[in-house]
C-alpha angles and dihedrals in degrees: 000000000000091000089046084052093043084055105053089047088051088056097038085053086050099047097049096035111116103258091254110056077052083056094043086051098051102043071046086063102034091056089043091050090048092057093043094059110046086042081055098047087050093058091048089254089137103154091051084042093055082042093063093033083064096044091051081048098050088050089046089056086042090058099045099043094050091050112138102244103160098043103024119091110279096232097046088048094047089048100045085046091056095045087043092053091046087049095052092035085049085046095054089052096049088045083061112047101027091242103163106153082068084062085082095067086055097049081059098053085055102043095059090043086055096047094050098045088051086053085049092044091056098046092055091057092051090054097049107045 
């Protein structure tokens, strides 16, 4: 009963939560898999490893197929398609040949993207209060 009431508190905060703190969430967890992963894969943890490789992977897919493609401007979306689609191709590979160390270059991707979506998200705030 209390995990069935956590729940529900956990998807009522989601659902009303402003589109970019979601977004900055979600680049929050993709980072964090990704390090997970490769510190994982470094202690010989490979099965845990593969399983956060898949869930940075999962966030990765979420971002590129919510992308905003009828309202965003036209030059940044085709630009984050196209770095979402490097970083899943580049997953795939990795999936494949347990390349974890390549996991890094990745982290990085992520990491700017973050970074610039957090100075847009406060800008945003500053505009519209």
């Amino acid at each position: 009963m209390v995990r069935s009431g956590a729940y529900a508190y956990q998807k009522s905060a989601v659902e009303s939560a402003p589109r970019e703190e979601i977004l900055i969430k979600l680049y929050e967890g993709g980072i964090r898999f990704l390090r997970q992963a490769r510190e994982a894969w470094d202690k010989g943890e490979k099965a845990r490893a593969r399983d956060l490789r898949s869930r940075a992977l999962a966030i990765i897919t979420e971002l590129h197929s919510t992308l905003d493609r009828e309202n965003g401007e036209k030059e940044i979306v085709k630009q984050l398609e196209d770095l979402y689609a490097f970083m899943i191709r580049e997953m795939a590979r990795i999936g494949v040949e347990d390349d974890f160390d390549a996991l890094k270059d990745i982290e990085e991707i992520m990491e700017k993207l973050y970074d610039g979506f957090l100075e847009a998200a406060k800008e945003f705030k500053k505009l519209n209060k």
